[in-house]
C-alpha positions as CSV (number, residue, x, y, z in Angstrom):
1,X,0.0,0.0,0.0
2,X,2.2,2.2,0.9
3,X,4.5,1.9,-2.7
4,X,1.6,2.7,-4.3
5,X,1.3,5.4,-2.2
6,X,4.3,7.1,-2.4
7,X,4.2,6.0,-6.3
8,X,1.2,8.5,-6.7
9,X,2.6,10.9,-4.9
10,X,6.2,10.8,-7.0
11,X,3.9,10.9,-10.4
12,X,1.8,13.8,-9.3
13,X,4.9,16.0,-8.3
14,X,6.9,14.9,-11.8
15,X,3.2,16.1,-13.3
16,X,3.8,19.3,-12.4
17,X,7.4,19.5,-13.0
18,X,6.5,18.7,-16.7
19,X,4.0,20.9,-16.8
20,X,6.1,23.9,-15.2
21,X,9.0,23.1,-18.1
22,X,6.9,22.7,-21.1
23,X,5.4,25.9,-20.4
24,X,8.9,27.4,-19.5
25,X,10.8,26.4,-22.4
26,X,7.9,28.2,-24.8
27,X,7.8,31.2,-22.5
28,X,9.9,33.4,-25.2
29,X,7.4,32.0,-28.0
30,X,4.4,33.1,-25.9
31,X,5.6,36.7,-25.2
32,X,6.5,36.7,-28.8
33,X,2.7,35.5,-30.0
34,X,1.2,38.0,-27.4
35,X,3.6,40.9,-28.4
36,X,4.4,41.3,-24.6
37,X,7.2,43.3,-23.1
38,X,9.4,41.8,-20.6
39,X,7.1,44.1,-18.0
40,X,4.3,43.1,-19.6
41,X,4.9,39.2,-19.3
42,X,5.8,39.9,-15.6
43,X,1.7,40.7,-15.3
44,X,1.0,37.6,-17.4
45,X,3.0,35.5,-15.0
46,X,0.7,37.5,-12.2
47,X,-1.8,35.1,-13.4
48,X,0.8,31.7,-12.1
49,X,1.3,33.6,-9.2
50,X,-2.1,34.8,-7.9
51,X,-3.7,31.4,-8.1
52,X,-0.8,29.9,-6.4
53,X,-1.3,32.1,-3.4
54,X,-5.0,31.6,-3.1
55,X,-4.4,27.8,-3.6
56,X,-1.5,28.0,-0.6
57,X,-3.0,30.0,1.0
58,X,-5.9,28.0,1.5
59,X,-4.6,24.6,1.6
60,X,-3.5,24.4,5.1
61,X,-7.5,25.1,6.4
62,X,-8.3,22.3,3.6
63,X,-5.7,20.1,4.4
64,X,-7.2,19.9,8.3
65,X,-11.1,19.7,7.4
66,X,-10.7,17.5,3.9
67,X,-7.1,15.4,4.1
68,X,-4.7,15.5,1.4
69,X,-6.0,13.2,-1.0
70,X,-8.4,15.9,-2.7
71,X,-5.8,18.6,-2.6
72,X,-3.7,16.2,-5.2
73,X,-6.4,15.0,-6.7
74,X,-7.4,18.8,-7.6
75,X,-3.9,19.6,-8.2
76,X,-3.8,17.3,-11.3
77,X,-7.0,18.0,-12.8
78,X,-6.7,22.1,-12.8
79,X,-3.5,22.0,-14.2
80,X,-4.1,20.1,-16.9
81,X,-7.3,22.4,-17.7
82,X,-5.1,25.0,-17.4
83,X,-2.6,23.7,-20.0
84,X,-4.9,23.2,-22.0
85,X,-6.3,26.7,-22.2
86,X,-2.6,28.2,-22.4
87,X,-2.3,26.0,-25.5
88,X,-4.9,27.2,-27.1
89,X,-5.3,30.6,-26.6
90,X,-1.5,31.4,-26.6
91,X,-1.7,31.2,-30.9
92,X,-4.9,33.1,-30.5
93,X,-3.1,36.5,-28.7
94,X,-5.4,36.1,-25.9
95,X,-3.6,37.3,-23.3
96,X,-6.4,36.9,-20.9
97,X,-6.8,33.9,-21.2
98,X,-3.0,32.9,-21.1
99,X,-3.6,34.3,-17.4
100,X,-6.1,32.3,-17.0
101,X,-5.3,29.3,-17.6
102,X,-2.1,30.2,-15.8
103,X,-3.9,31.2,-13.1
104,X,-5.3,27.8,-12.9
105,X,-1.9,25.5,-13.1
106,X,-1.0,27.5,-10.3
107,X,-4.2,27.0,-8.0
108,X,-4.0,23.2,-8.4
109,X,-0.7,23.1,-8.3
110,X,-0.6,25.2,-5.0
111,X,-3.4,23.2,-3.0
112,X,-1.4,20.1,-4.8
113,X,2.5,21.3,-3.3
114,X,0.9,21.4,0.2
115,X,-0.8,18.4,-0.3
116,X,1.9,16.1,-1.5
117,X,4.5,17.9,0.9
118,X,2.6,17.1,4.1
119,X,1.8,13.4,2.9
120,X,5.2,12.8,2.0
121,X,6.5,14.2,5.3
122,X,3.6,11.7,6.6
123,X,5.4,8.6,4.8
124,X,8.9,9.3,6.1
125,X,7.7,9.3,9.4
126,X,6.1,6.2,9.2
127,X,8.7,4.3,6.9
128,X,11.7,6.1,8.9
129,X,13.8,6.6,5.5
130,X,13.9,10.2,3.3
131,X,10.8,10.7,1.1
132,X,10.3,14.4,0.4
133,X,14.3,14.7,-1.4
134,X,13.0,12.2,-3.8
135,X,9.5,14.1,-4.3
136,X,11.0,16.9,-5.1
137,X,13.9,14.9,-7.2
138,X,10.2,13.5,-9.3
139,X,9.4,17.2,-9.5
140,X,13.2,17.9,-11.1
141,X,13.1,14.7,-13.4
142,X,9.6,16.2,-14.6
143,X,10.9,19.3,-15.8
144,X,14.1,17.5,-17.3
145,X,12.4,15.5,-19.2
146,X,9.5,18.6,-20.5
147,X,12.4,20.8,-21.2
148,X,14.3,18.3,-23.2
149,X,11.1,17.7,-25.1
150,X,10.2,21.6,-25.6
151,X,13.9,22.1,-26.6
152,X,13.7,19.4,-29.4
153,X,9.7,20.7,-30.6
154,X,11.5,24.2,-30.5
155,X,14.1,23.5,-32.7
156,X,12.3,21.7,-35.2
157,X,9.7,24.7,-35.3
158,X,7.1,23.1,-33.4
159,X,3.7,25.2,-32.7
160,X,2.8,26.6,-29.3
161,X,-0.4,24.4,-29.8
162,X,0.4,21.7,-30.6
163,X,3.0,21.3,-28.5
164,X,1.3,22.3,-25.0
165,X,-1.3,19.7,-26.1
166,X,0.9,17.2,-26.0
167,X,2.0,18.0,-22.9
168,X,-1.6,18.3,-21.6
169,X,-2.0,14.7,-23.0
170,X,1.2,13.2,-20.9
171,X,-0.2,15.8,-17.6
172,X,-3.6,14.2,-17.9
173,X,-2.6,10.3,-17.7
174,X,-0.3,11.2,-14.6
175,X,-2.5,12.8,-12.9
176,X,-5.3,9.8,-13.5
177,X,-2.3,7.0,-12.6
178,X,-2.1,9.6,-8.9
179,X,-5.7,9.7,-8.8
180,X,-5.9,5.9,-8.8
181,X,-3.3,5.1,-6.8
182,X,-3.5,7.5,-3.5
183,X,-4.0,5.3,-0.1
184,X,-4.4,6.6,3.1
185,X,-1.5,7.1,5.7
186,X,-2.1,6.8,9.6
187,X,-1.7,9.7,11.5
188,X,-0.9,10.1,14.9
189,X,-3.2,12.0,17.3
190,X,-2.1,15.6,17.2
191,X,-0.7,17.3,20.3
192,X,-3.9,18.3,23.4
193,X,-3.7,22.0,22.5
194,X,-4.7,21.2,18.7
195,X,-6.7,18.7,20.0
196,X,-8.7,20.9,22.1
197,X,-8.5,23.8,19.5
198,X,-9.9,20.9,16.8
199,X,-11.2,23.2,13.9
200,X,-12.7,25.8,15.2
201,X,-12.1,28.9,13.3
202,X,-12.0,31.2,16.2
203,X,-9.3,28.7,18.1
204,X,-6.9,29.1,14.8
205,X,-5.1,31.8,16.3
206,X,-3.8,30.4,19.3
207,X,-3.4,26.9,17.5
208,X,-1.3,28.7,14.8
209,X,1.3,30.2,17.5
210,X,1.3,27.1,19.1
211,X,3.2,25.9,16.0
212,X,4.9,28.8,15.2
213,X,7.9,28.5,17.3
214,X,11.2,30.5,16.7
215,X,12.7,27.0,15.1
216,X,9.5,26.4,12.4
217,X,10.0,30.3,11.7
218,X,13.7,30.1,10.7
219,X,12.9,26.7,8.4
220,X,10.4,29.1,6.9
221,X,12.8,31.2,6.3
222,X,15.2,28.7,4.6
223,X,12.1,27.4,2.4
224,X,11.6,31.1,1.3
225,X,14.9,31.9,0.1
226,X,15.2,28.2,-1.3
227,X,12.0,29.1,-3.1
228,X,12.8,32.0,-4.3
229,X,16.1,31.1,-5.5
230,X,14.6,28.2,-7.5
231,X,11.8,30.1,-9.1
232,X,14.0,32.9,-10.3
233,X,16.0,30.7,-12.1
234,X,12.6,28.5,-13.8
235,X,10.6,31.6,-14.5
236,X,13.3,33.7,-16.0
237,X,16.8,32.2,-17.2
238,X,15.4,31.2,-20.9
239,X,14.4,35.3,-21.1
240,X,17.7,36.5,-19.6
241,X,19.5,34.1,-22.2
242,X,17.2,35.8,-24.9
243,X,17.5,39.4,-23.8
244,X,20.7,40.0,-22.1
245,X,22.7,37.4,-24.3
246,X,21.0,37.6,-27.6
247,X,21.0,33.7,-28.1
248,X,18.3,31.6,-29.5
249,X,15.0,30.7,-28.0
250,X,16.9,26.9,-28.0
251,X,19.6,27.9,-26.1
252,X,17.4,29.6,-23.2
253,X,15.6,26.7,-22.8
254,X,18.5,24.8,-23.1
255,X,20.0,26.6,-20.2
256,X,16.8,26.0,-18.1
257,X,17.2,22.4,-18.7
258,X,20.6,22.3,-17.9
259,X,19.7,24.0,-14.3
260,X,17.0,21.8,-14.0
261,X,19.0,18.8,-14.6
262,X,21.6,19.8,-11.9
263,X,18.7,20.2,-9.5
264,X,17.7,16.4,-10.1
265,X,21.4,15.5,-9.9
266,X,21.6,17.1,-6.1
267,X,18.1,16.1,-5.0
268,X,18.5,12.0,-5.9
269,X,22.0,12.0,-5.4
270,X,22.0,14.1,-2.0
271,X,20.6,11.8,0.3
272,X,23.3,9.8,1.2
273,X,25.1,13.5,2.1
274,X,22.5,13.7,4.5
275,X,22.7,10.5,6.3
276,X,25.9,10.8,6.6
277,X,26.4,14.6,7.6
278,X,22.8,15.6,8.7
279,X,20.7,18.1,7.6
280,X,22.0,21.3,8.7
281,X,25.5,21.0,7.2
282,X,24.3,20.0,3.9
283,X,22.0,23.1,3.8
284,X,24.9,25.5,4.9
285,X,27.2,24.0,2.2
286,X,24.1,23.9,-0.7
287,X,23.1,27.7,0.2
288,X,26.9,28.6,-0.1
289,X,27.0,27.1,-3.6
290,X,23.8,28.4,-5.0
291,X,25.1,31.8,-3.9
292,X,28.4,31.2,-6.0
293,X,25.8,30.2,-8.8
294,X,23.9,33.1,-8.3
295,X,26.8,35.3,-8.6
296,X,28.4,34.0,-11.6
297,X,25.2,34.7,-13.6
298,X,25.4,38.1,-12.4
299,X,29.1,38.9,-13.4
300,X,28.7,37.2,-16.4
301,X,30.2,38.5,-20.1
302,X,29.0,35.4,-21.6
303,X,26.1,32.6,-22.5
304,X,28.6,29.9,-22.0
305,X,29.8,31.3,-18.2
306,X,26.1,31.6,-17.6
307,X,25.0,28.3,-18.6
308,X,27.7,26.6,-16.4
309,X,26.6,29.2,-13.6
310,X,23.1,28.1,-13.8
311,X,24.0,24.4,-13.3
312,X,26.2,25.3,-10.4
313,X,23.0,27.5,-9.3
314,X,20.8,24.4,-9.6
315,X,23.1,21.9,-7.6
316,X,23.7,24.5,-4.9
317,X,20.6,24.9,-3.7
318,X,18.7,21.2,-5.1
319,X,18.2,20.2,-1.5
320,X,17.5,23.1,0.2
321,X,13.9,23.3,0.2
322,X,13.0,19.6,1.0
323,X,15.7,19.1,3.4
324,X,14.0,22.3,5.3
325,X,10.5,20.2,4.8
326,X,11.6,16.9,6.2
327,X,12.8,19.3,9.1
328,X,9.4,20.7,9.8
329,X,8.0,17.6,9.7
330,X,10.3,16.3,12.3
331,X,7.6,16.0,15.0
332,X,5.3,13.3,15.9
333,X,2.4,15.1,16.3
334,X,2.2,18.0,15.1
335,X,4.7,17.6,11.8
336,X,1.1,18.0,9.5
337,X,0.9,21.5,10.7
338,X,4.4,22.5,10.4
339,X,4.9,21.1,7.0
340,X,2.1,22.8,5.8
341,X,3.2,26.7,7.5
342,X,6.6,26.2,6.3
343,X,5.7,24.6,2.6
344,X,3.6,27.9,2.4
345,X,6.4,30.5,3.0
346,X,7.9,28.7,0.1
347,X,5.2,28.5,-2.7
348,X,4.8,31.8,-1.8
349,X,8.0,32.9,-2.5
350,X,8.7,30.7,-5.3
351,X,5.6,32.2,-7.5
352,X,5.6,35.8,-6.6
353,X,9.3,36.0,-6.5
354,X,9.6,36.2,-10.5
355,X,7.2,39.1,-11.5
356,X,8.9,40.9,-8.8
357,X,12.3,40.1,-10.3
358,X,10.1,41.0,-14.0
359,X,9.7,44.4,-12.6
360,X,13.8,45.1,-11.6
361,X,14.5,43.6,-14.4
362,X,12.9,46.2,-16.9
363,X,14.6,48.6,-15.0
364,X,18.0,47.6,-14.0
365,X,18.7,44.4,-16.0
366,X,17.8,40.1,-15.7
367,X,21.5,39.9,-14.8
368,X,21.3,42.8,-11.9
369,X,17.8,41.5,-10.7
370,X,18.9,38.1,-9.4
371,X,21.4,39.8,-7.0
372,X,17.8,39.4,-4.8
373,X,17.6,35.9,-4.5
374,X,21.8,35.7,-3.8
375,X,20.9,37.8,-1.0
376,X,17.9,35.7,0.0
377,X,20.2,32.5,-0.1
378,X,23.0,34.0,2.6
379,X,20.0,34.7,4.7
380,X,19.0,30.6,4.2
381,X,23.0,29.8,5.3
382,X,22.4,31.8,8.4
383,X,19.5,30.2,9.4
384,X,20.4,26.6,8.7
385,X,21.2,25.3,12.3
386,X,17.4,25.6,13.0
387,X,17.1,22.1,10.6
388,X,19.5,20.1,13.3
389,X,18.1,16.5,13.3
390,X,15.8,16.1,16.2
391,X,16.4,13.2,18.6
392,X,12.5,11.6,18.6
393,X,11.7,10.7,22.2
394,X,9.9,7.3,22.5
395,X,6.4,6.7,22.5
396,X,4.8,3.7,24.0
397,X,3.5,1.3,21.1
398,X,5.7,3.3,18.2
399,X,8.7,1.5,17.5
400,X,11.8,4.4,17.4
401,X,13.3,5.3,14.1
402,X,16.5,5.0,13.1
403,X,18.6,8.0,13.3
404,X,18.5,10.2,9.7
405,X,21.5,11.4,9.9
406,X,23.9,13.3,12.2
407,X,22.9,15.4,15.3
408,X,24.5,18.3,13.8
């Protein structure tokens, strides 16, 4: 039951990586179709972003009162509607309605990340062995594999249309294999404050600071700069290729798929560093790295330095974010709740970061722009010792896990 399980949950996230990339690589054909400035596709992306929040922001509550499974199960379907309505109404210079049917991959997607981030934190409690690094490793492979295939249907001249439709086609029979195959996991009881608060919405304040503690906030943090970091470099390397390099549309998305490959590389080969190191270090080091990545593409005179820069970006900080989820969902009881806080902070960041960095970027540059999320990553190297590996105190009837990793 519980490979099925985690099978679902490994095809839903790789959905939406495939989804993200075969929309990225045709970003630069999109803005090109709709005649958009690079300010002006900022407020498209608005569309990604804004449905995103409302679906985050909203998960948690849903999350409590409904379980996961219909979060993911949503998170496949809208998506794919979504893809859909990009596809078609991309060709037809309907800008509208490229924001809406971004505005839908990013609701289901957004209820979806919290989902699948909570119920993977779920499994690794209950298996005792790293889940979410290899989620988010499926979510990587996912936008490998669509950004090899949109840099292949670009080169040969391939429609917008027709290729989004095939990559509503391959979205669509992942997300029916998830919908199929979700069980349910076993939860302990959550902690007597939250039990006593239950779901009342007037108790959700004090239940809310109850799991806010100073360690969950500085996670949060991590995730946000992590986020940010990440989604900086998906939303906007093909166009700083394109604008501040003058190189092909190919080579943008080519770049993309280079970072996105590195990101894969760290997240399923990574795990081992963290068993053997713990979590904390392993976060300093990949926050100092992404910075160094971050940097280069700054500084750099050329396409070629900031290729290789963007797949020393994407290794750096590959384990970042689900190293700081398995960290929030380091507690027996109340690891639901803190997943879903922190996993929050970090959607949020990673889809409103970008038309953000749109807007600097009209003004001072692509290249100058991402000095934000280098700064953002320091911040995420500061705050790393609040993801030590927690020692789990035993609980009659619950067998103890095995240690993850080092104590830090």
């Amino acid at each position: 039951m519980i490979g099925r399980h985690r099978a679902a949950l490994f095809a839903t996230s790789t959905m939406t990586g495939f989804g993200i990339a075969s929309w990225i690589t045709r970003t630069p054909a999109v803005r090109d179709e709709l005649g958009a400035s690079i300010e002006a596709m900022g407020f498209v992306l608005l569309g990604l972003s804004i449905g995103s929040m409302i679906g985050i922001l909203g998960a948690g509550a849903l999350v409590r009162r409904l379980g996961t499974r219909p979060l993911i199960v949503l998170g496949g379907a809208l998506p794919v509607t979504g893809m859909l309505l990009v596809a078609l109404l991309a060709p037809a210079q309907a800008a509208v309605g490229v924001w809406a049917g971004l505005f839908l991959i990013g609701f289901g997607s957004g209820v979806a990340e919290i989902g699948l981030n909570v119920e993977a934190a779920a499994v690794e409690r209950q298996i005792s062995r790293p889940v979410v690094p290899m989620l988010h490793a499926c979510f990587s492979l996912g936008t490998v594999i669509g950004g090899a295939v949109g840099i292949a249907l670009t080169a040969v001249g391939t429609p917008v249309l027709l290729h989004l439709l095939l990559a509503t086609v391959v979205m669509a029979g992942l997300a029916t294999f998830a919908a199929t195959n979700l069980r349910p996991i076993p939860r302990e009881a959550p902690t007597a404050a939250a039990a006593v608060a239950g779901d009342d919405v007037a108790a959700a304040a004090p239940r809310l600071r109850a799991v806010l503690t100073a360690q969950v906030l500085l996670i949060a943090v991590i995730t946000l700069a992590m986020a940010f970091a990440e989604g900086a470099a998906s939303d906007w390397l093909p166009l700083l290729m394109t604008t501040d390099h003058d190189t092909p549309e190919v080579t943008g998305s080519l770049v993309f798929t280079g970072f996105a490959l590195a990101m894969f590389i760290g997240r399923s080969a990574g795990t081992p560093l963290v068993a053997r190191f713990g979590r904390a270090p392993v976060i300093r080091v990949c926050a100092a790295v992404g910075v160094v990545g971050v940097l280069l593409v700054v500084v750099s005179p050329s396409p070629w330095l900031t290729a290789a820069a963007a797949g020393v970006w994407g290794l750096g900080i590959a384990l970042g974010f689900p190293l700081a989820i398995s960290a929030a969902g380091d507690h027996s009881t109340d690891g639901d709740r803190r997943v879903s806080v922190v996993a929050t902070a970090g959607y949020i960041a990673f889809l409103a970061g970008p038309p953000a960095l749109g807007f600097l970027g009209e003004h001072l540059g692509l290249q100058t722009a991402m000095l934000v999320p280098a700064a953002l990553l320091v911040v995420a190297l500061l705050a790393a010792p609040a993801t030590r590996n927690r020692v789990v105190p035993a609980i009659p009837g619950r067998p103890v896990p095995a240690p993850t990793g080092s104590s830090d």
